[in-house]
C-alpha positions in Angstrom: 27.0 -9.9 18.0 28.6 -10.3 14.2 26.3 -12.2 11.2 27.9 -13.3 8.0 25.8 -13.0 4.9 26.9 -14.9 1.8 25.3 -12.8 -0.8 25.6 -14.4 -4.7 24.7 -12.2 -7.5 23.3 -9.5 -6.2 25.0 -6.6 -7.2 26.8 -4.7 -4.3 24.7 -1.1 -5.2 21.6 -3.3 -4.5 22.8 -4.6 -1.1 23.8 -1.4 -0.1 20.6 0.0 -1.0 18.9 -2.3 1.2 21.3 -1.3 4.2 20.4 2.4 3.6 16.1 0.6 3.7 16.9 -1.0 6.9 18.0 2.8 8.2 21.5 3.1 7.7 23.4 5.2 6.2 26.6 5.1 4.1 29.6 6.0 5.8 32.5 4.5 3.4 33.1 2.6 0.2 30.7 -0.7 0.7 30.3 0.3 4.7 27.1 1.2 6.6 26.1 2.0 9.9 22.7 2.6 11.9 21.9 2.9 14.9 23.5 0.3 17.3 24.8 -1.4 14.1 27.6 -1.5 11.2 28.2 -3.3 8.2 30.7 -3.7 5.6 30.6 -5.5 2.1 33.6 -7.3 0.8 34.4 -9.3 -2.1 34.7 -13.2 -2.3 36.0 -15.2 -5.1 33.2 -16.2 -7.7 31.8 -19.8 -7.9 31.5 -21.1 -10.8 29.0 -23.1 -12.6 31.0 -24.5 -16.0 31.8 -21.6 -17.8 29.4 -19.1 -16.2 31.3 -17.1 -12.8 28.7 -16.8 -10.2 29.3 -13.3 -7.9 29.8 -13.6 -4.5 30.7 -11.1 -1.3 30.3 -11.3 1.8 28.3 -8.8 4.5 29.6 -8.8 7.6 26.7 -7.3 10.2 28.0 -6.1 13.7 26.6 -4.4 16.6 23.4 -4.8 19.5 22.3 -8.3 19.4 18.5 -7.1 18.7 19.6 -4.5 16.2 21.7 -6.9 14.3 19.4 -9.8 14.1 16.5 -7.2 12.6 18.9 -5.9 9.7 20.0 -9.7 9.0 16.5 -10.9 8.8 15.5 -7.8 6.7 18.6 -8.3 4.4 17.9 -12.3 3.9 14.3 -11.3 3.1 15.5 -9.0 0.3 18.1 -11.0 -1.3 16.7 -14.4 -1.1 15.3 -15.0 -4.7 11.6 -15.5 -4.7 9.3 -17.5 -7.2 
């Protein structure tokens, strides 16, 4: 199974962090991988919003159906803004 994440400015240290949370661990530049699972981070082209750039990337989520929907809801939960 493969999920896309559109991530916008959250910065990529952060969604990485939440990767490692969700019981990964790093294994390259902007790539996880737990058990059953791998991800990878990579850049997009900012939107903007007049003259402000808005970042984007996209996380790519791969693996056992099961384990893959848990890290995706778990990484939605923490980068959806809240308020």
């Amino acid at each position: 199974m493969r999920v896309i994440i559109e991530v916008r400015h959250v910065p990529r240290f952060r969604v990485m962090d939440y990767l490692v949370q969700a019981g990964g661990t790093l294994t390259g530049f902007l790539e996880a991988a737990g058990e059953g699972w791998t991800a990878s981070l990579e850049a997009l082209e900012p939107d903007h919003l007049g003259i402000v750039d808005i970042p984007r990337d996209r996380l790519v989520i791969e693996g056992d159906p099961r384990q893959v929907e848990r890290i995706s809801a778990f990484v939605r939960r923490c980068v959806t803004r809240r308020r």
